[in-house]
N, C-alpha and C positions, 0 to 999 in steps of 0.2 A: 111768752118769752121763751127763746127756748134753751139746751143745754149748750154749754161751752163745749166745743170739741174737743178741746185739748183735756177737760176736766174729764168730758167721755171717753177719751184714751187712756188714762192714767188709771180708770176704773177695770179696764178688761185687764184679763188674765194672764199677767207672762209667759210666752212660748219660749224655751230655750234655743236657744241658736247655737252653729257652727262657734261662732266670734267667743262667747263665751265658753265653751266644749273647750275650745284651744285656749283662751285666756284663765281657765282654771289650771292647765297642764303648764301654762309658759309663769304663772304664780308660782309654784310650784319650785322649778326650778331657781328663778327670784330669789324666792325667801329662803331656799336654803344655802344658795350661793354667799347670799347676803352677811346672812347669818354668821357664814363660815367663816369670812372676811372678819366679821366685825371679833369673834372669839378669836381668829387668830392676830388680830395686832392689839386685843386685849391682853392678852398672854403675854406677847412680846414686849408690852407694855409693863405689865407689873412682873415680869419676871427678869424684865432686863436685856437686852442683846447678847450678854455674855453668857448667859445661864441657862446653857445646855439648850440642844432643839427641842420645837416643838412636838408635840405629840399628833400626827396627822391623824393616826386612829380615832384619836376619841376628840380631835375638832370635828370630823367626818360624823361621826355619831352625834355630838352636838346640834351642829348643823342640822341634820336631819330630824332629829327629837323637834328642835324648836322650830323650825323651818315647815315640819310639817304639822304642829301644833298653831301655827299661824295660817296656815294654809285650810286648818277645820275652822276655829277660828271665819274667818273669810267664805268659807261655805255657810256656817252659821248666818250669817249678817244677810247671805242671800237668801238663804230662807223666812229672815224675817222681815226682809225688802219686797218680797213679792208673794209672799201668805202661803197659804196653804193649798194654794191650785199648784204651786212648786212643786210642792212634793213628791208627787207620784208620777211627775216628770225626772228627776232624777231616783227615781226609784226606791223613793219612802214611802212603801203601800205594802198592803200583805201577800205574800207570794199566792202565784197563780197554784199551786199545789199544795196539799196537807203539808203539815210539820213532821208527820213522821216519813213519808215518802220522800220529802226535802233531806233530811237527815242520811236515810239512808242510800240516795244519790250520790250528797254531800262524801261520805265515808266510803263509797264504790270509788267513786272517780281518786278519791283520795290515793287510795291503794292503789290505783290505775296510775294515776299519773307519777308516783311517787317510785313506783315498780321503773315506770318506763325510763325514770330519770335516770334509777341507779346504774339502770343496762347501759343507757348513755355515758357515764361519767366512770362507773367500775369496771365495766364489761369494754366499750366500744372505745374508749380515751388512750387506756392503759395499752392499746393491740397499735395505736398509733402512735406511740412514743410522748402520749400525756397525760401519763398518772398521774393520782396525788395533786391534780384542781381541784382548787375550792373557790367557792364565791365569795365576794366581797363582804356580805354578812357575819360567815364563816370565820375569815380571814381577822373580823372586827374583833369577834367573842373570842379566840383564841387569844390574839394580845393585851383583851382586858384580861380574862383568864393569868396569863403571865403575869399582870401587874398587880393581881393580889386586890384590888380596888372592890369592896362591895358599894359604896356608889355610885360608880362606873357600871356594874354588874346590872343594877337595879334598873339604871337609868335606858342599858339595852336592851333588858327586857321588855321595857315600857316600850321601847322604841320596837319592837322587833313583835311583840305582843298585842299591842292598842293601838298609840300613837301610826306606824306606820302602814299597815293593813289597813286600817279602817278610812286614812289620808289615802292611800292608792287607791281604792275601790272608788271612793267616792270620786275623786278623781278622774280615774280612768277610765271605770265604769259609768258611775252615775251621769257626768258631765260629757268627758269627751263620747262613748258610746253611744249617750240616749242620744247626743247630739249628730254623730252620723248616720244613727240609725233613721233620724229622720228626714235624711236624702239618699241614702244606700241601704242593699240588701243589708238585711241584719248580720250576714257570714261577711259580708265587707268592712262594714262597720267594726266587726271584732279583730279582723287580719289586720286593719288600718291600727285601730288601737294596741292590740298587739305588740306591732311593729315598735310603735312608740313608746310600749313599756317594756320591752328588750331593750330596745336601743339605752335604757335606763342603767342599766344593770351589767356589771361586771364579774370576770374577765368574760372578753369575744366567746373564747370557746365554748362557753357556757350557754351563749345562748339561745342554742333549740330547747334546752329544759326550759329557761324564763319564757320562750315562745311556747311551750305546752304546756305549761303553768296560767298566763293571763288567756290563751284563747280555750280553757279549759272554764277558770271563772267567768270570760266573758260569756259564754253559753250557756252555763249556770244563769246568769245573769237575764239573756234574753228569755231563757226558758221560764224560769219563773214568776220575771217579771218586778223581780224584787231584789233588792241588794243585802238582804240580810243575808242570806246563804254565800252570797260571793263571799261577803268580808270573816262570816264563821267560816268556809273554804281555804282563804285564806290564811285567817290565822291557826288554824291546824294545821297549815303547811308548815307556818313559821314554826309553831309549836313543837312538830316534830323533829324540824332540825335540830331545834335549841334541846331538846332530851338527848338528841344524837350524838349534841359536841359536849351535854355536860358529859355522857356515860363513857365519850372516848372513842368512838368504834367511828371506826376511818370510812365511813361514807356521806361523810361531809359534803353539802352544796353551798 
């Protein structure tokens, strides 16, 4: 007798594809548009038509908290749909180099790219008549900042700390990246993704820093082979903003 075909396909290994690479990134956008919709005529729901505007800030933060909580969420489900040969396809395996050589790349580039941002945004912005940008991040935490809200506060954090970094890496890295890299030069791969993860991020001006920031972790990324470093890269970026806008000092991104 011999084996069903179909049975013997269902048995081999999932390869990650293009289809899915883009169908994680185009999620993404989904569920937090979604989202944002649904909390904003929630609001206008129980708050009434007449009572005062909504607050776009912190639907925007919302949105994105839960959006991309649904979006890990949906990576989870795929990792438990196609086992454990997944993994170290999207890049849950132990980095191609030590932990402490990972670390102190991690903390060079840090300072590298964080240096070259400021030259961009305080040095090079200010000479052409645009000082005093900030990123949409930035922009967020100042106006929760204003409204006094510590669960607002908490909830940016999360979002700006956990939730968000670890949603983009996997994302942008793990999915879309491994997935070009498996038809394009790896340097393709990261320009391509790149591209995609600026194009994400606001205002315009800003972004040659978000393009030196994702092809900075995308390279992390290819290089070690692992995603843990991208997504602790990551949130040390975040991290250092957010110490930036609690303590006040105008170099805000």
């Amino acid at each position: 007798m011999t084996d069903n075909p179909s049975s013997t396909t269902a048995r081999e290994p999932y390869k990650l594809t293009l289809k899915r690479g883009f169908l994680a990134l185009i999620l993404m956008y989904v569920f937090q548009t979604l989202v944002g919709i649904a909390f904003s005529y929630g609001f206008k729901f129980f708050k009434g038509p007449d009572d005062g505007q909504i607050d776009i800030q912190i639907i925007g933060m919302l949105s994105v908290l839960l959006g991309g909580s649904i979006v890990l969420i949906w990576i989870w489900t795929n990792i438990r749909q196609f086992g454990p040969s997944f993994l170290p396809q999207i890049g849950i395996r132990p980095s191609a180099i030590k932990l402490r050589q990972g670390l102190m790349l991690v903390f060079l580039l840090l300072g590298t790219t964080h240096f070259l941002a400021w030259i961009y945004r305080s040095v090079f912005l200010p000479q052409i008549g645009h000082g005093g940008i900030v990123g949409g991040g930035s922009q967020m935490f100042a106006h929760i900042q204003e409204t006094g809200s510590g669960l607002a506060m908490a909830a940016f954090l999360l979002l700006a700390l956990v939730i968000g970094p670890v949603m983009e890496e996997f994302v942008f890295r793990g999915f879309l990246q491994s997935a070009l890299t498996r038809h394009l030069p790896g340097w393709a791969a990261i320009i391509i993704t790149s591209i995609l993860f600026t194009a994400g991020h606001s205002p315009m001006i800003l972004w040659p820093m978000y393009f030196l920031y994702s092809v900075t972790w995308g390279w992390v990324f290819m290089y070690t082979k692992s995603l843990k470093l991208a997504i602790l890269f990551h949130i040390l970026s975040n991290l250092f903003y957010a110490i930036i806008a609690i303590m006040g000092w105008d170099i805000l991104a």
